[in-house]
VEXDO-846883 format. One line per 3 residues: their letters; for each residue x, y, z of N, C-alpha, C. Coordinates in nm, 2 decimals, padded with zeros to 4 digits, always signed. Example, Ala and Ser with C-alpha at 12.3 -4.5 7.8 and 13.67 -1.06 7.14 Angstrom:
residues 2
as) +01.32 -00.57 +00.78 +01.23 -00.45 +00.78 +01.32 -00.33 +00.78; +01.28 -00.22 +00.71 +01.37 -00.11 +00.71 +01.29 +00.00 +00.79;
end
This chain:
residues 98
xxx) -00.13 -02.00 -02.93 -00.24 -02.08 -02.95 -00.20 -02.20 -03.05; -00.15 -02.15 -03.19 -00.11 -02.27 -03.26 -00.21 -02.34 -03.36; -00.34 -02.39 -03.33 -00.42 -02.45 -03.46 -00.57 -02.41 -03.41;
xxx) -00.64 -02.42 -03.49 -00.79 -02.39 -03.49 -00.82 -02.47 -03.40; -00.83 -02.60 -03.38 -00.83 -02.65 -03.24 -00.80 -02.63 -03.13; -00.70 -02.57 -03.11 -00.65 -02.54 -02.99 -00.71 -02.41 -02.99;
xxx) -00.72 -02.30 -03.04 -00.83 -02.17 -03.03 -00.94 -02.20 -03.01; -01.05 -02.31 -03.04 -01.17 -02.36 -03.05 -01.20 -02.44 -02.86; -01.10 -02.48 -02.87 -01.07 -02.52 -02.73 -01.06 -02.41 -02.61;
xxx) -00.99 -02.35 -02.64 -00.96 -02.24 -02.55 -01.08 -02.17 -02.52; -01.12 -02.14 -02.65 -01.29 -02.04 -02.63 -01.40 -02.14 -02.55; -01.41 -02.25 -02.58 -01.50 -02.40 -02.49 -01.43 -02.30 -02.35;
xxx) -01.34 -02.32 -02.31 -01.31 -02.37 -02.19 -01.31 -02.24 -02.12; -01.32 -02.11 -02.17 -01.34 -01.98 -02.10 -01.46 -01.97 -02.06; -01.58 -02.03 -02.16 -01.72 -02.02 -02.17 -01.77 -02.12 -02.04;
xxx) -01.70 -02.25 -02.05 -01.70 -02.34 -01.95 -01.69 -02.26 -01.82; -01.58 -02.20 -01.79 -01.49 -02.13 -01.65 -01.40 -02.24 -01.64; -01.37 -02.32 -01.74 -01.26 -02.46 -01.72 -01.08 -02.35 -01.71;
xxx) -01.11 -02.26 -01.80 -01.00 -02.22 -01.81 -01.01 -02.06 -01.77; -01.03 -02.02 -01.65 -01.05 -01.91 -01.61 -00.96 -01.85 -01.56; -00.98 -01.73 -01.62 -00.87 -01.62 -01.60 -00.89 -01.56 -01.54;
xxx) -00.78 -01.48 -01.45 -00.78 -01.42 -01.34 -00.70 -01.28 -01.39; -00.72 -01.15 -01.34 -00.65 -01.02 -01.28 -00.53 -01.08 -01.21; -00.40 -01.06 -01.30 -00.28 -01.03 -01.21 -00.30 -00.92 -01.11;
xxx) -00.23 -00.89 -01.02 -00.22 -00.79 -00.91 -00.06 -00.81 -00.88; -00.05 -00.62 -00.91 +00.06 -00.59 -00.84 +00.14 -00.62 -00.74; +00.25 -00.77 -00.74 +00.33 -00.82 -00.61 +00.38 -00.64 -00.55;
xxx) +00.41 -00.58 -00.60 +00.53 -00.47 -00.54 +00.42 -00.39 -00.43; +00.30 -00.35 -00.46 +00.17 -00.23 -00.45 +00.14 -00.38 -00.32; +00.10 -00.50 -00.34 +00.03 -00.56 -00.24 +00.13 -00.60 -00.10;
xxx) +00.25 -00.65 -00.15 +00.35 -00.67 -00.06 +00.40 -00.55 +00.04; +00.39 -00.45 -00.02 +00.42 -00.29 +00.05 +00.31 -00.22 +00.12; +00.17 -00.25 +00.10 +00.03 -00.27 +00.16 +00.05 -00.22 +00.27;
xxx) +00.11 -00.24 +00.36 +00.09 -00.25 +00.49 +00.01 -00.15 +00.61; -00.05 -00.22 +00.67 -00.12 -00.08 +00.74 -00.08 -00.14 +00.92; -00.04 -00.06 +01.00 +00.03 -00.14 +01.11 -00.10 -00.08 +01.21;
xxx) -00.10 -00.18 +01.30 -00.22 -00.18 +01.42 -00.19 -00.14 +01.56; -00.05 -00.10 +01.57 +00.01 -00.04 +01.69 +00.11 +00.03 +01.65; +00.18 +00.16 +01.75 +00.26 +00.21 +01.72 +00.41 +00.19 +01.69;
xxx) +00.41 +00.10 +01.77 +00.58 +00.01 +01.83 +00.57 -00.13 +01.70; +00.49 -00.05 +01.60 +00.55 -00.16 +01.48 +00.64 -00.06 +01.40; +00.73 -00.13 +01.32 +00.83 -00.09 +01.25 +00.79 -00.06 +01.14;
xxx) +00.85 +00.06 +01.05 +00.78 +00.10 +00.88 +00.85 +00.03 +00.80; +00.80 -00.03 +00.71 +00.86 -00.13 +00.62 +00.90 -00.07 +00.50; +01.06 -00.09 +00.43 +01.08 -00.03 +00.34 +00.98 -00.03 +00.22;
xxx) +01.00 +00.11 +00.15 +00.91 +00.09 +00.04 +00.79 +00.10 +00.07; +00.69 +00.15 +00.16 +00.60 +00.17 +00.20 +00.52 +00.24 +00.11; +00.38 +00.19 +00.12 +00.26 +00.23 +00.04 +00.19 +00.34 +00.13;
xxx) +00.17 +00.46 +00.05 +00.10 +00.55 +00.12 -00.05 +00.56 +00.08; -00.15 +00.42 +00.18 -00.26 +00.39 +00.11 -00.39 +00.46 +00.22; -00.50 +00.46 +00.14 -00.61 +00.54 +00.25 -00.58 +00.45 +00.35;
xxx) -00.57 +00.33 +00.39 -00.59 +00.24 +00.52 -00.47 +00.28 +00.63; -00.35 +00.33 +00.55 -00.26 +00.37 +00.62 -00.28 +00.56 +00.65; -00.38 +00.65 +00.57 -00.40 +00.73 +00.62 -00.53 +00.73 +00.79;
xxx) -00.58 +00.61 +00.72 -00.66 +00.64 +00.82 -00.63 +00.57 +01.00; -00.51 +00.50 +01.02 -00.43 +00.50 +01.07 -00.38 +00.57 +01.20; -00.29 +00.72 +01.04 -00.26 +00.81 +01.08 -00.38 +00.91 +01.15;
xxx) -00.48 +00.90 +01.10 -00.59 +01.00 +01.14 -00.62 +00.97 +01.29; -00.64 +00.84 +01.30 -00.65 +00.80 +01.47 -00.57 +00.85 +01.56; -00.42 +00.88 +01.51 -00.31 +00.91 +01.58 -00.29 +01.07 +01.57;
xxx) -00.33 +01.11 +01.48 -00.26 +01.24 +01.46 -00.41 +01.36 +01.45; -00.53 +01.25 +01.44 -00.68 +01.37 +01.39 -00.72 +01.34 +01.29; -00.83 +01.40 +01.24 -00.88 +01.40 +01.15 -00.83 +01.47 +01.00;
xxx) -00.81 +01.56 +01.06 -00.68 +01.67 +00.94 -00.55 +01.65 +00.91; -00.52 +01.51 +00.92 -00.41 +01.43 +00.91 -00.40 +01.38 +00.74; -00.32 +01.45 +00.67 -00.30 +01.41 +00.56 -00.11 +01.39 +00.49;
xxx) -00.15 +01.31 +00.41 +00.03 +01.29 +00.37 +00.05 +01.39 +00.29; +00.14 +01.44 +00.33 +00.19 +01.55 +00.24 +00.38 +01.56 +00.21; +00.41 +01.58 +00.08 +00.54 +01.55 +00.07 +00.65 +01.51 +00.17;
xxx) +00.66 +01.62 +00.26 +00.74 +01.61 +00.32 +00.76 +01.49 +00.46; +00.60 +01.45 +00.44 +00.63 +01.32 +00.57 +00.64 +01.17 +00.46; +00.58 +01.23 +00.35 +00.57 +01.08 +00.31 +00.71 +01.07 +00.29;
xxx) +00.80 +01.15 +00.22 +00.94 +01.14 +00.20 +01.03 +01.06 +00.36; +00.99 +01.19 +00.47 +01.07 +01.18 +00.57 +01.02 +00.98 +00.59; +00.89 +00.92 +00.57 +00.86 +00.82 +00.59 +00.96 +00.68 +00.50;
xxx) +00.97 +00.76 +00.40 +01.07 +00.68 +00.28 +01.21 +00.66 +00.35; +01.23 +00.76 +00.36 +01.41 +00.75 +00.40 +01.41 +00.73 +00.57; +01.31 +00.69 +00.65 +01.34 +00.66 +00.77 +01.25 +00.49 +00.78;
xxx) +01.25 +00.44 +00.70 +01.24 +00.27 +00.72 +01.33 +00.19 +00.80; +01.27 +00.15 +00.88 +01.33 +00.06 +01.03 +01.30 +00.17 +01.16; +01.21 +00.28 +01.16 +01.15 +00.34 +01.30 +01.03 +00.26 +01.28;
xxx) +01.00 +00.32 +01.40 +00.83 +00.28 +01.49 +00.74 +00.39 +01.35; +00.63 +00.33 +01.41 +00.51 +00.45 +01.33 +00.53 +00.57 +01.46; +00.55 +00.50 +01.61 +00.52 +00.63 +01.70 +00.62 +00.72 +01.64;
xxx) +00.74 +00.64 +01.61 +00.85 +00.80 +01.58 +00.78 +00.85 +01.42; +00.71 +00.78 +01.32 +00.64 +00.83 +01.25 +00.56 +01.00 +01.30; +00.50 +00.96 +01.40 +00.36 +01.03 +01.47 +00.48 +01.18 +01.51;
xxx) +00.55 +01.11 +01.60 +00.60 +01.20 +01.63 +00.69 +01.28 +01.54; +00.72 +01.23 +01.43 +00.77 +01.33 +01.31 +00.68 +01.41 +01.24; +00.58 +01.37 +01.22 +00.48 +01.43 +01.17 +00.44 +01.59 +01.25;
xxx) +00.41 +01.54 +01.38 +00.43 +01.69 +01.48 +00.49 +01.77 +01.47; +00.64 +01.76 +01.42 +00.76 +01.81 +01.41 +00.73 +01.92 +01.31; +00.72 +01.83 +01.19 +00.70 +01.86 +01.03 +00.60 +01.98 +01.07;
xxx) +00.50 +01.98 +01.14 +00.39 +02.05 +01.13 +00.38 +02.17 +01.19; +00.48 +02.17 +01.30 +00.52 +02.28 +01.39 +00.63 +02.34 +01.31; +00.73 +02.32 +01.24 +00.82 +02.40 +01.18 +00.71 +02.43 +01.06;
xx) +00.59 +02.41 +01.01 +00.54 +02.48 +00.88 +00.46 +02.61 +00.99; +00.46 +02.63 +01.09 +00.41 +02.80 +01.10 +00.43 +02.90 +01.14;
end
């Protein structure tokens, strides 16, 4: 800030909306976002396991379709497949749990 003026100013201009402040947002959380709209799209490294992308999966897989360790991992370390080979890993995952 620096002088009583420049504080006096600054308060003017919040009150104004001259000098309005915004919420930073997470680059890493927004850019990893991704929710893909067909299956023959590609998983993007660093992928966010967010409700939009569970619900997604629930189209594809049901309604009892939830992330659970071992796919979100298998989803981590397999970036550059399809979501179908997603889908189809998930099956996999779910048949060797019974």
């Amino acid at each position: 800030m620096g002088s009583t003026a420049d504080f006096v100013q600054f308060i003017v201009d919040q009150c104004s909306g001259a000098g309005e402040i915004t919420a930073k947002k997470n680059p890493m959380l927004e850019s990893n976002k991704h929710v893909p709209s067909f299956l023959d799209e590609v998983i993007p490294p660093n992928l966010v396991c967010s409700q939009e992308l569970r619900a997604f999966f629930q189209q594809h897989l049901g309604s009892d379709f939830h992330f659970k360790v071992e796919f979100q991992k298998w989803l981590k370390e397999n970036a550059g497949k399809t979501y179908g080979d997603a889908v189809e890993a998930y099956k996999a995952l779910q048949g060797n749990r019974k």
